[in-house]
Gaussian input, Z-matrix of N, CA and C with variables (Angstrom, degrees):
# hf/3-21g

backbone

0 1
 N
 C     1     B1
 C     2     B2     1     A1
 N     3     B3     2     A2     1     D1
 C     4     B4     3     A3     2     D2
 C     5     B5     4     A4     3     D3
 N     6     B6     5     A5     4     D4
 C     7     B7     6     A6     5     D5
 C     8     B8     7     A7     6     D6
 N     9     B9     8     A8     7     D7
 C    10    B10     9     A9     8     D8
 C    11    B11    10    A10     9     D9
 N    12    B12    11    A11    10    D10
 C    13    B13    12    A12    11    D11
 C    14    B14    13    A13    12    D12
 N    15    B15    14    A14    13    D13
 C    16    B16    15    A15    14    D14
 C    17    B17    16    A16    15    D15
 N    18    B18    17    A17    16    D16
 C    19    B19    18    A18    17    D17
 C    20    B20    19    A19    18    D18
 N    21    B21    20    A20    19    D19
 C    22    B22    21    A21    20    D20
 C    23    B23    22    A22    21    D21
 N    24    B24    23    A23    22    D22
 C    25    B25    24    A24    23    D23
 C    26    B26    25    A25    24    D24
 N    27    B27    26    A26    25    D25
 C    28    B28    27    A27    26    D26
 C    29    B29    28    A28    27    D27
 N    30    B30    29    A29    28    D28
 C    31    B31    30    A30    29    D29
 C    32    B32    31    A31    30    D30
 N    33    B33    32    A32    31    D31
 C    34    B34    33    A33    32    D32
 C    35    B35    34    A34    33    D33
 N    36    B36    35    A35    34    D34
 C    37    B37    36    A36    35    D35
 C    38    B38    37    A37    36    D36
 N    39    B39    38    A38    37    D37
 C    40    B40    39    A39    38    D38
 C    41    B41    40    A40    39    D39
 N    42    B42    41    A41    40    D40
 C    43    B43    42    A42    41    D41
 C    44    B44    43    A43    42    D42
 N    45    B45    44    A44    43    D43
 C    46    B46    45    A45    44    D44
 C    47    B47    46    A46    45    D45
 N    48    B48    47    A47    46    D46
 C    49    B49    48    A48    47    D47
 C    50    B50    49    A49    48    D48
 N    51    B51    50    A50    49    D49
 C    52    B52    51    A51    50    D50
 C    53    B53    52    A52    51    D51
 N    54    B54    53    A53    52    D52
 C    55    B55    54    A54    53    D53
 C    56    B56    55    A55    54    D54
 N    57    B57    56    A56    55    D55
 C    58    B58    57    A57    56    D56
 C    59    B59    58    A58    57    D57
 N    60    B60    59    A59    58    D58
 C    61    B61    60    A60    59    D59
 C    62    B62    61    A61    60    D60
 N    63    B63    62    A62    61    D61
 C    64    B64    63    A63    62    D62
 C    65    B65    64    A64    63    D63
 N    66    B66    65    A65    64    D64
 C    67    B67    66    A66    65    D65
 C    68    B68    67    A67    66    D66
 N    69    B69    68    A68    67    D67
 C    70    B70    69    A69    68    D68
 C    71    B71    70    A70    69    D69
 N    72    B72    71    A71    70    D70
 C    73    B73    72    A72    71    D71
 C    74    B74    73    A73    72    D72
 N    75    B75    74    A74    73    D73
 C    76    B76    75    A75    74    D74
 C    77    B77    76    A76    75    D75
 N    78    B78    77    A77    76    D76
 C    79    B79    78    A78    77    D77
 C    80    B80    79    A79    78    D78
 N    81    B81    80    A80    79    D79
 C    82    B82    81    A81    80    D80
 C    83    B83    82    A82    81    D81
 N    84    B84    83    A83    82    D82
 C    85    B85    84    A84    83    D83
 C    86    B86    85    A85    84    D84
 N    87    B87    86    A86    85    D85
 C    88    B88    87    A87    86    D86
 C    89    B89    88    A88    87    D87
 N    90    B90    89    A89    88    D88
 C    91    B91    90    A90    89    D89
 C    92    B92    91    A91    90    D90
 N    93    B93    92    A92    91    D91
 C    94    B94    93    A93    92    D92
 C    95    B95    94    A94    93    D93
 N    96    B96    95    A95    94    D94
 C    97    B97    96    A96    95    D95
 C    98    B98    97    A97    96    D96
 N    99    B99    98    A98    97    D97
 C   100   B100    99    A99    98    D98
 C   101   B101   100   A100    99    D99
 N   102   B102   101   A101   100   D100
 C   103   B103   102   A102   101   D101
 C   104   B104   103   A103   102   D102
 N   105   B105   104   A104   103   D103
 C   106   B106   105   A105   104   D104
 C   107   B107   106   A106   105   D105
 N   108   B108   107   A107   106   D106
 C   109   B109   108   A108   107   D107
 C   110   B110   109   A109   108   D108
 N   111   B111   110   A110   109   D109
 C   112   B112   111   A111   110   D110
 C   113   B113   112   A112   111   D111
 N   114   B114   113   A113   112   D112
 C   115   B115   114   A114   113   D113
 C   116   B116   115   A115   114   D114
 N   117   B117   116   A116   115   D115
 C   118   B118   117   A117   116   D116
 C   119   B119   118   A118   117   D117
 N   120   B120   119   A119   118   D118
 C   121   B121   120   A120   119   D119
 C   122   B122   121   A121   120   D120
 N   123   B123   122   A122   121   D121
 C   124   B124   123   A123   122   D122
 C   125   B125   124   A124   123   D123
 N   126   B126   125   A125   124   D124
 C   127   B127   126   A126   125   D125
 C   128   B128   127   A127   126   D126
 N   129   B129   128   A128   127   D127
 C   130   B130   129   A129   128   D128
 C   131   B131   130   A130   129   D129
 N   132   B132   131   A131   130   D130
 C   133   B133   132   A132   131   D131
 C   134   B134   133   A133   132   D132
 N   135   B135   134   A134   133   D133
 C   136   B136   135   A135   134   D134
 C   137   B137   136   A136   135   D135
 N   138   B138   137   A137   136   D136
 C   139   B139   138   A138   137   D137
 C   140   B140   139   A139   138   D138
 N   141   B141   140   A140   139   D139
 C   142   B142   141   A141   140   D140
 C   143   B143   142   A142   141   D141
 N   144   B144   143   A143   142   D142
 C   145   B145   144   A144   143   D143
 C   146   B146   145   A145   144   D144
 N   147   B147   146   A146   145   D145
 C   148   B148   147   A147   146   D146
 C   149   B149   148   A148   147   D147
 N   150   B150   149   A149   148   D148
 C   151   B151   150   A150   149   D149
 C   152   B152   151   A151   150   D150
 N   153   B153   152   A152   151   D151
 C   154   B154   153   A153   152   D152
 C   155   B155   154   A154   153   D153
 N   156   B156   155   A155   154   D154
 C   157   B157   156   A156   155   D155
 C   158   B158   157   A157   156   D156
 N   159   B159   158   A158   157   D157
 C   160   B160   159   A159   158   D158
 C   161   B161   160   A160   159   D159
 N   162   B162   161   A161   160   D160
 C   163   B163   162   A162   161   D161
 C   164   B164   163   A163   162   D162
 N   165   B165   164   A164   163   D163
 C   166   B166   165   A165   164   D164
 C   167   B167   166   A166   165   D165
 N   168   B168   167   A167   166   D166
 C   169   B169   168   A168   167   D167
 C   170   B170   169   A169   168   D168
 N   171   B171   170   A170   169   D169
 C   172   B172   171   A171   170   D170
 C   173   B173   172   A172   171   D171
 N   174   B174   173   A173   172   D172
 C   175   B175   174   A174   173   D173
 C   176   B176   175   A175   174   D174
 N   177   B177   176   A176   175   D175
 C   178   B178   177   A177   176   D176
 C   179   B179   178   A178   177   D177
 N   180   B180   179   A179   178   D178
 C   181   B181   180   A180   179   D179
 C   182   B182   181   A181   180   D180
 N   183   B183   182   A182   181   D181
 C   184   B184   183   A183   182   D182
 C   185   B185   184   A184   183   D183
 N   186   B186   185   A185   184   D184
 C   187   B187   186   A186   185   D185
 C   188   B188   187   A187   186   D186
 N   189   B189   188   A188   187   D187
 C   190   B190   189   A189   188   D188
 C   191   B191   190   A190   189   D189
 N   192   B192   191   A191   190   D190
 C   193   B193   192   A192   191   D191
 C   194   B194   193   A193   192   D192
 N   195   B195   194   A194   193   D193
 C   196   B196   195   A195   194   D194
 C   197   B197   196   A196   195   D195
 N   198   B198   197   A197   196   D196
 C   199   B199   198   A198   197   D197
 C   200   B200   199   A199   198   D198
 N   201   B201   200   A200   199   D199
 C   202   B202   201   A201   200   D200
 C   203   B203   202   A202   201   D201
 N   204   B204   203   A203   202   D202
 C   205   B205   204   A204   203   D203
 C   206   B206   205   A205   204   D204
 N   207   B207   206   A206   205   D205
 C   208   B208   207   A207   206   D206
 C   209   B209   208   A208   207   D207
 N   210   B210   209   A209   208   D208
 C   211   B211   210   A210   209   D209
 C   212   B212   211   A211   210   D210
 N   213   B213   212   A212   211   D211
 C   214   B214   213   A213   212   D212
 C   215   B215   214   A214   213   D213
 N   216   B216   215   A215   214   D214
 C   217   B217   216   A216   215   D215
 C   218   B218   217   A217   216   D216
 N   219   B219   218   A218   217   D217
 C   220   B220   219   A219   218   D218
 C   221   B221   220   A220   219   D219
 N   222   B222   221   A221   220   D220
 C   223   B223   222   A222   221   D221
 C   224   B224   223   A223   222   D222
 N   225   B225   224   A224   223   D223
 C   226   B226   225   A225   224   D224
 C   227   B227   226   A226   225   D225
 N   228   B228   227   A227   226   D226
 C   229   B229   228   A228   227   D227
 C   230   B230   229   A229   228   D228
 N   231   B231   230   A230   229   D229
 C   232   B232   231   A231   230   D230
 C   233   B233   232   A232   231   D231
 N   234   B234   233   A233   232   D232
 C   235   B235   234   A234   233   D233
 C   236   B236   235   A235   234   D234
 N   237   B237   236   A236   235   D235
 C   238   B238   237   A237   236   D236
 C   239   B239   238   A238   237   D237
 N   240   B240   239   A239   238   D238
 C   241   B241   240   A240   239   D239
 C   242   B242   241   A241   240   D240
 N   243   B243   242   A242   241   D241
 C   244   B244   243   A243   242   D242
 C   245   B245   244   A244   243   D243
 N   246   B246   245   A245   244   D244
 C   247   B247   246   A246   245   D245
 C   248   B248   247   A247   246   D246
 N   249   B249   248   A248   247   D247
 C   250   B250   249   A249   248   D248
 C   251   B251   250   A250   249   D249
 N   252   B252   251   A251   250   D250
 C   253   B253   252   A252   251   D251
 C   254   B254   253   A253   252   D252
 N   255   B255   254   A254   253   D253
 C   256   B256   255   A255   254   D254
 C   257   B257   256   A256   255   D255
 N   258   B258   257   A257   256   D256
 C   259   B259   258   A258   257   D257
 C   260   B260   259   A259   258   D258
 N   261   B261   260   A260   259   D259
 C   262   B262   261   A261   260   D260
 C   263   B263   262   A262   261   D261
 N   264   B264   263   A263   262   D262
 C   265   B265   264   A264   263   D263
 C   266   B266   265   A265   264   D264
 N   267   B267   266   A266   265   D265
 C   268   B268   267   A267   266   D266
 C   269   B269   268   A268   267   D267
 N   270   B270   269   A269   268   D268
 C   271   B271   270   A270   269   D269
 C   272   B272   271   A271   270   D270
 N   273   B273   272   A272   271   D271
 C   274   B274   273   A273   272   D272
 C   275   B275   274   A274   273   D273
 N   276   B276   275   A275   274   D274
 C   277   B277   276   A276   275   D275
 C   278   B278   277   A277   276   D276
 N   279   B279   278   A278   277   D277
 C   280   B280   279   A279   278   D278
 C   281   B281   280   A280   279   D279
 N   282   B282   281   A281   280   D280
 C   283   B283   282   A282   281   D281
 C   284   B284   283   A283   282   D282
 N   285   B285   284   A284   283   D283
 C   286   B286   285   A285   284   D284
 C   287   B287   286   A286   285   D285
 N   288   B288   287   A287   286   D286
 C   289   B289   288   A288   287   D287
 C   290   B290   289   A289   288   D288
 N   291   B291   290   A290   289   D289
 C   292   B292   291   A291   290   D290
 C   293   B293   292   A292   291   D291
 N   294   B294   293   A293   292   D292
 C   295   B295   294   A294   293   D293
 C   296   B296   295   A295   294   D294
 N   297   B297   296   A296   295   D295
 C   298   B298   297   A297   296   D296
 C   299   B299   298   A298   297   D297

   B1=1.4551
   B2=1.5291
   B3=1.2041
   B4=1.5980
   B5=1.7655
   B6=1.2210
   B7=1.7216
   B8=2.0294
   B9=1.2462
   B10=1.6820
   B11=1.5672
   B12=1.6658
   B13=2.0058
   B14=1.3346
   B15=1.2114
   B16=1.7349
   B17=1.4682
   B18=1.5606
   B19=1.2113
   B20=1.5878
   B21=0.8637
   B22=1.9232
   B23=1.4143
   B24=1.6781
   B25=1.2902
   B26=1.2027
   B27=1.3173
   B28=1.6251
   B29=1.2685
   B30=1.5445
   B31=1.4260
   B32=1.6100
   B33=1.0623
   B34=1.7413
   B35=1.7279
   B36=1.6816
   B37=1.5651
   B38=1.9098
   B39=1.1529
   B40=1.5314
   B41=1.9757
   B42=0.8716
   B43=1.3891
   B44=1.6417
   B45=1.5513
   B46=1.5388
   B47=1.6643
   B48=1.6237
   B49=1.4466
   B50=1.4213
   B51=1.1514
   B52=1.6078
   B53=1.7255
   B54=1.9251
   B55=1.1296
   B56=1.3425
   B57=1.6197
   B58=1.0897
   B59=1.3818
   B60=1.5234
   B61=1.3834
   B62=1.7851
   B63=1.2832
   B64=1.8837
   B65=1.7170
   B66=1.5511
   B67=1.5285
   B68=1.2305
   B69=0.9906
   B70=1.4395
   B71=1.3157
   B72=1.2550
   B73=2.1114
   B74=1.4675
   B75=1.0387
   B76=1.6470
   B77=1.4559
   B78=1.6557
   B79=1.2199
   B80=1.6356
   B81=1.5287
   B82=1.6288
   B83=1.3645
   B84=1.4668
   B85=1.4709
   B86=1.6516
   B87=1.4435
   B88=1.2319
   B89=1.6570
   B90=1.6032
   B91=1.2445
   B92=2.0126
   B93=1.4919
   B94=2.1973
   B95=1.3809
   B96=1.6980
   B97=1.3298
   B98=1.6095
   B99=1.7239
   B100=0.9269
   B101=1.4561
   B102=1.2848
   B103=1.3283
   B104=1.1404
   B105=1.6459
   B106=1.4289
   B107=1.5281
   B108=1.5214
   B109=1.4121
   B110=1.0222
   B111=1.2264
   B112=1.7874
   B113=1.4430
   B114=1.1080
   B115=1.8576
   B116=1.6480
   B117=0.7075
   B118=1.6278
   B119=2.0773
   B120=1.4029
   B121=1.4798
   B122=1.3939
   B123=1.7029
   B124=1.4040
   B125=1.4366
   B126=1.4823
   B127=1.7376
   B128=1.5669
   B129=1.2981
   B130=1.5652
   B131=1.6072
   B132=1.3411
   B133=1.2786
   B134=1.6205
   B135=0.9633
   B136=1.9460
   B137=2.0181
   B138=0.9215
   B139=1.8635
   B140=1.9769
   B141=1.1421
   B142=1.8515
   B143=1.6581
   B144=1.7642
   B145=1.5949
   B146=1.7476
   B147=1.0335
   B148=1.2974
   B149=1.5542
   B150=1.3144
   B151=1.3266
   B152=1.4110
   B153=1.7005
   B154=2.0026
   B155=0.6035
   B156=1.4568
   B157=1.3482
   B158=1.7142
   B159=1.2229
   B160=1.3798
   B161=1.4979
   B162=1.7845
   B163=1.1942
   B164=1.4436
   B165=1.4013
   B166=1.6597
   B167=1.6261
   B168=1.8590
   B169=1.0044
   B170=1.8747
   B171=1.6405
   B172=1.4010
   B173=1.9803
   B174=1.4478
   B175=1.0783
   B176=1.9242
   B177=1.3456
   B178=1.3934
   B179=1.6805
   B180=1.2035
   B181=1.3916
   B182=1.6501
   B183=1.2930
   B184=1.1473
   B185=1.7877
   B186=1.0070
   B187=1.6245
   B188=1.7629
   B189=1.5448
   B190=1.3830
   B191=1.5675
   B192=1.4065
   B193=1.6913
   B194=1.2471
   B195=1.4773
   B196=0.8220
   B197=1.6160
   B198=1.2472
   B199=1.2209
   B200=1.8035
   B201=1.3713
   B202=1.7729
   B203=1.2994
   B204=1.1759
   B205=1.9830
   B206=1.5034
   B207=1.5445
   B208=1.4624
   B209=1.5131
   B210=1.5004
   B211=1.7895
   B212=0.9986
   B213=1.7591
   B214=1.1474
   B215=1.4116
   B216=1.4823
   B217=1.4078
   B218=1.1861
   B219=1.2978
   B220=1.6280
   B221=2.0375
   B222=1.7045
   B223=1.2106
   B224=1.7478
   B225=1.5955
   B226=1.2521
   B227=1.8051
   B228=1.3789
   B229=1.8222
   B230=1.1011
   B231=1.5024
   B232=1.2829
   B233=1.3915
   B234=1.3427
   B235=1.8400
   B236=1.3322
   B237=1.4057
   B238=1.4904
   B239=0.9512
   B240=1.9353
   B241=1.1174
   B242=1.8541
   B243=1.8049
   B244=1.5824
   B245=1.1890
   B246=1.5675
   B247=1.3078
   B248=1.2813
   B249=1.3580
   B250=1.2659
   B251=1.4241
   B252=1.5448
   B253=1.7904
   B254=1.1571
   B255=1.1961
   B256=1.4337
   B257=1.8249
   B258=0.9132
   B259=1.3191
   B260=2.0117
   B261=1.3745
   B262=1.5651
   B263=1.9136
   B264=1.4185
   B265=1.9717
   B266=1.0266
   B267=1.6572
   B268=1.2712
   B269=1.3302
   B270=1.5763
   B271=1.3338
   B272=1.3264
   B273=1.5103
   B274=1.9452
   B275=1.7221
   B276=1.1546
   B277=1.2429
   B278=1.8269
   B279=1.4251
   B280=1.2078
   B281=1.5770
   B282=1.3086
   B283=1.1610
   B284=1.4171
   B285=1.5988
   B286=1.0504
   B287=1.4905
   B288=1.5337
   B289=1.6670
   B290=1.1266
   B291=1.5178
   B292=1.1907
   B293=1.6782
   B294=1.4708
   B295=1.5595
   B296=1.1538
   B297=1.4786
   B298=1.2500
   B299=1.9320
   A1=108.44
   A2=124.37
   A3=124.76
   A4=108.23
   A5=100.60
   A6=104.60
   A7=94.00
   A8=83.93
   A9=96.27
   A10=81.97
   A11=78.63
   A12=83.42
   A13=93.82
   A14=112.46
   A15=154.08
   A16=93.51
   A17=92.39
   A18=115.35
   A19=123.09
   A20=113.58
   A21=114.29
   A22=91.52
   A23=112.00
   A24=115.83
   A25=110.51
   A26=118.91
   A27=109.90
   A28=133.39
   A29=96.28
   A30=112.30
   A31=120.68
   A32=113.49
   A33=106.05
   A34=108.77
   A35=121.30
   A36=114.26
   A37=79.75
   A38=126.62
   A39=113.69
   A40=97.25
   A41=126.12
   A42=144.24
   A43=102.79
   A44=98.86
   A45=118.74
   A46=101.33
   A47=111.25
   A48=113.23
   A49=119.24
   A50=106.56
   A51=108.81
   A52=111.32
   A53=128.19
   A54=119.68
   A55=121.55
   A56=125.30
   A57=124.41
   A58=112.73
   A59=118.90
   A60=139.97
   A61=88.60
   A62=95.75
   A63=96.48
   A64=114.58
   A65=113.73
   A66=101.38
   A67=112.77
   A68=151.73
   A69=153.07
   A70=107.08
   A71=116.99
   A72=129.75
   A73=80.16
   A74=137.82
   A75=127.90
   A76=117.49
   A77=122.32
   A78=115.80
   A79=105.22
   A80=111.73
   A81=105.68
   A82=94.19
   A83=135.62
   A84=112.00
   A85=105.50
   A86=121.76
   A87=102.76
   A88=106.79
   A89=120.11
   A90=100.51
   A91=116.70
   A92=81.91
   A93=101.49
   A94=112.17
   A95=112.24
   A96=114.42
   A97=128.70
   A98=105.29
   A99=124.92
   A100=122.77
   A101=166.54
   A102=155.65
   A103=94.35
   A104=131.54
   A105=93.61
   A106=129.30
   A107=106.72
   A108=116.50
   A109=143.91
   A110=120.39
   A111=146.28
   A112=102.45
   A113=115.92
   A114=110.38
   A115=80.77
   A116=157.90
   A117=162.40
   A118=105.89
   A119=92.04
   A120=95.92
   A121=122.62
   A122=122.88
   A123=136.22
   A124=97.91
   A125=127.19
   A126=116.37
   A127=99.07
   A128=115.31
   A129=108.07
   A130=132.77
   A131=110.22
   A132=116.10
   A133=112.86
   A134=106.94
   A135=111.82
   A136=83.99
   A137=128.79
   A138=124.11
   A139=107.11
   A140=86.21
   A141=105.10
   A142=113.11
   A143=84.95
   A144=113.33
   A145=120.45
   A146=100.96
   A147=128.15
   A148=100.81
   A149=113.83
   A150=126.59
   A151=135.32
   A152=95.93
   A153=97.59
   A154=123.15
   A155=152.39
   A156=146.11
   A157=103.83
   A158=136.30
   A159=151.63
   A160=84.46
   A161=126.64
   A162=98.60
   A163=94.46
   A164=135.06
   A165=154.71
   A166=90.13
   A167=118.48
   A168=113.77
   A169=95.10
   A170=100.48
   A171=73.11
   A172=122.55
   A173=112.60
   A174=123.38
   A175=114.53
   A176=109.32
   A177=96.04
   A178=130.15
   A179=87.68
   A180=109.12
   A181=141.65
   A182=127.42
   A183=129.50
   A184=104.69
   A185=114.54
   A186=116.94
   A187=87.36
   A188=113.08
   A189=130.67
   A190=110.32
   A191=108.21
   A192=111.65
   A193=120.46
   A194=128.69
   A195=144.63
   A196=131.36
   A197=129.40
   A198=122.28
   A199=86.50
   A200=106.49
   A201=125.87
   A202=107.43
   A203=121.21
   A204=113.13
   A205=101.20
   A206=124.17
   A207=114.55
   A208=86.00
   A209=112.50
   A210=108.19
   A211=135.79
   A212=115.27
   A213=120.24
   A214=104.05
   A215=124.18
   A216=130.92
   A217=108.29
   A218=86.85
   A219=115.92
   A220=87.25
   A221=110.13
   A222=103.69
   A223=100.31
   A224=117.19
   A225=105.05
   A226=99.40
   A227=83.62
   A228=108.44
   A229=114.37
   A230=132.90
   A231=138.43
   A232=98.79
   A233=92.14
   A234=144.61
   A235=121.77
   A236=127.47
   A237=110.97
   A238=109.32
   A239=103.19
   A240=137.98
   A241=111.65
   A242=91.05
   A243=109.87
   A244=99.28
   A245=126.19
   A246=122.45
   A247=93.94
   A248=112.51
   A249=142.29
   A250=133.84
   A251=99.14
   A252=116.50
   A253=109.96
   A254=122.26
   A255=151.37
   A256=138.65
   A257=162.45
   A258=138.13
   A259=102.49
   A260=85.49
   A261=82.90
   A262=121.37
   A263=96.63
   A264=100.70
   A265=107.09
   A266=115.31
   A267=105.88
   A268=128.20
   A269=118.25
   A270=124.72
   A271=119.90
   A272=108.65
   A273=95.32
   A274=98.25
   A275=102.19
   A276=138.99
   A277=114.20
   A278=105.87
   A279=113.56
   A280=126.07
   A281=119.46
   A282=119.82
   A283=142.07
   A284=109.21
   A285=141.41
   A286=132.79
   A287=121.11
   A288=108.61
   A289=96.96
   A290=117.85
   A291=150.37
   A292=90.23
   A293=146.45
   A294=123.31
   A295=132.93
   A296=114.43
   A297=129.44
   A298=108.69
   D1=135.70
   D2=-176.59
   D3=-102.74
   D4=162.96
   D5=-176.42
   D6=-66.41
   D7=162.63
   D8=177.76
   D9=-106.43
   D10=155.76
   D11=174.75
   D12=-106.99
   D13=168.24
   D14=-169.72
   D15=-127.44
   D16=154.26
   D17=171.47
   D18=-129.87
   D19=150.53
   D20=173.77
   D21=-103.82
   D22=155.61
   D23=-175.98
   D24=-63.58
   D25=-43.38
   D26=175.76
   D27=-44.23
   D28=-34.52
   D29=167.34
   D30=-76.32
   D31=-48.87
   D32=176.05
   D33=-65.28
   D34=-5.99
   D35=-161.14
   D36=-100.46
   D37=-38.32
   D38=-165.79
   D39=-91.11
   D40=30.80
   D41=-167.81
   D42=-116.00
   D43=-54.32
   D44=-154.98
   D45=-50.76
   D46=-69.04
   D47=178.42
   D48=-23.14
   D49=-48.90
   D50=-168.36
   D51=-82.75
   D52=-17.01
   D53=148.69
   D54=-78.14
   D55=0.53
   D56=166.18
   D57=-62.98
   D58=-60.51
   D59=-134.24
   D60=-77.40
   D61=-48.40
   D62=-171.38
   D63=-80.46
   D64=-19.23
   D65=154.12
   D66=-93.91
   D67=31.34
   D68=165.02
   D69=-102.97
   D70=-38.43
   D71=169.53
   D72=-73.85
   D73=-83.61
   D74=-153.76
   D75=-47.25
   D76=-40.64
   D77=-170.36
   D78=-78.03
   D79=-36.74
   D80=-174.61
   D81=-73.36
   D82=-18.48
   D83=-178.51
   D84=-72.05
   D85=-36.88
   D86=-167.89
   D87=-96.57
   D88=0.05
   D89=170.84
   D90=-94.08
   D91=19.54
   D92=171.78
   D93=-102.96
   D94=-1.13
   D95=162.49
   D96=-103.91
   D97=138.10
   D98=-178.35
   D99=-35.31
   D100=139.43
   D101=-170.46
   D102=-56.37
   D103=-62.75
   D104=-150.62
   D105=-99.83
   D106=19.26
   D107=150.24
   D108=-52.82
   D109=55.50
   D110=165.83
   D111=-33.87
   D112=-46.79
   D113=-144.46
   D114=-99.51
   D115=-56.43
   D116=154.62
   D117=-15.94
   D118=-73.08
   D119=179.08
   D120=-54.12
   D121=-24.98
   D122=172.04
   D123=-76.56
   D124=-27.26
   D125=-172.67
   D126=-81.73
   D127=-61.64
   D128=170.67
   D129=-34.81
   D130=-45.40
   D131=-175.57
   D132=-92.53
   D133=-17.19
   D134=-175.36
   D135=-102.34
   D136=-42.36
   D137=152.43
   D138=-30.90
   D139=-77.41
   D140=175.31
   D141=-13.72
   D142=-62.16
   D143=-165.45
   D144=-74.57
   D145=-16.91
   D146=-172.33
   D147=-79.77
   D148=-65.15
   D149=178.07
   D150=-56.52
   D151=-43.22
   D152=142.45
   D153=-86.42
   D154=17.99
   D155=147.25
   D156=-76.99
   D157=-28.82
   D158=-172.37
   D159=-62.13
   D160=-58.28
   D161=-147.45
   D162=-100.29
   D163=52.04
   D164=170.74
   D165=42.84
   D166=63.66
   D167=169.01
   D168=-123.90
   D169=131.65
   D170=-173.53
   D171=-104.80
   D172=145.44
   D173=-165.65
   D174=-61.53
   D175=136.16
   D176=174.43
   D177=-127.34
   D178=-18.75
   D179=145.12
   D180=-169.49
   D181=-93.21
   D182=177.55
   D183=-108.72
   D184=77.85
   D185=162.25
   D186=90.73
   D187=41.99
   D188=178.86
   D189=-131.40
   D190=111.26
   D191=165.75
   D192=-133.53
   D193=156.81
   D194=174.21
   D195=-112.75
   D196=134.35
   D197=-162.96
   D198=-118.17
   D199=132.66
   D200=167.90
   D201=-59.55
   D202=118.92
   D203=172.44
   D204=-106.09
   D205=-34.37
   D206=174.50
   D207=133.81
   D208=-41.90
   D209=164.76
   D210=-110.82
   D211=8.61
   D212=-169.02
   D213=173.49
   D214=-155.48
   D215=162.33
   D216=-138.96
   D217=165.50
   D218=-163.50
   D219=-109.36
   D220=123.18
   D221=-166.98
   D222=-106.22
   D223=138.33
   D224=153.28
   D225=-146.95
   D226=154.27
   D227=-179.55
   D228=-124.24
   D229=135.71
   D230=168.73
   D231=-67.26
   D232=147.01
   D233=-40.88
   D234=-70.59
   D235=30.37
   D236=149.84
   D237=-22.40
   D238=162.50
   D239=-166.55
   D240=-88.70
   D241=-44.17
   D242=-165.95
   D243=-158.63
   D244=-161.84
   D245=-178.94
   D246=-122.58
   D247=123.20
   D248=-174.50
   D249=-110.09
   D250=-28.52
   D251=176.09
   D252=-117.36
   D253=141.84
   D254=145.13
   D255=-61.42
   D256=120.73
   D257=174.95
   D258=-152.48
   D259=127.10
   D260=170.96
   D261=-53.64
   D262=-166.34
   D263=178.29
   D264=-60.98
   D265=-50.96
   D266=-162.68
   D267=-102.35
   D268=-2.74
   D269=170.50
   D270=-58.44
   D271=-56.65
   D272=-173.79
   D273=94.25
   D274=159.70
   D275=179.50
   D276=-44.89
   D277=-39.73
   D278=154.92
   D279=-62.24
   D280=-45.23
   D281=163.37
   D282=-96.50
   D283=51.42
   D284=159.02
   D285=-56.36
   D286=119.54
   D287=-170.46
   D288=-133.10
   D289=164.70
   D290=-146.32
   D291=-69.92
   D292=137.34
   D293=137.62
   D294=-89.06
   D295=70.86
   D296=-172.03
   D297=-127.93

């Protein structure tokens, strides 16, 4: 089993651009598909997922990632701006707070 990486905010904020750029290609790719392209919309988005996982950021759901801080995560969702929320291990997405 290998260490998971962590991030310092600096590090998940000069990170961010580049999970922007590739869910922003992923979401207009799958919102340019036809409804009933299932098997297409699973290649784009399991594509998506693949690619933040590449940069040991881990995925949480649909245009949902999380960056490791060592106590928690650092939360961002498409299309935020920046990373703005916080949430410990065990809160989740619901229990998300301001980082201010």
């Amino acid at each position: 089993m290998t260490d998971k990486k962590t991030f310092t905010y600096e590090e998940a904020a000069a990170l961010l651009p580049r999970v922007q750029e590739l869910t922003a290609e992923a979401y207009a790719a799958v919102e340019a598909l036809p409804e009933e392209a299932v098997v297409q919309y699973q290649q784009i988005v399991g594509d998506w997922a693949e690619a933040i996982i590449r940069l040991d950021i881990d995925v949480k759901g649909l245009w949902l990632i999380d960056f490791d801080n060592g106590s928690g995560y650092y939360c961002w969702k498409y299309p935020e701006e920046s990373l703005q929320f916080f949430h410990g291990y065990e809160e989740g997405f619901g229990g998300r707070v301001p980082l201010t």
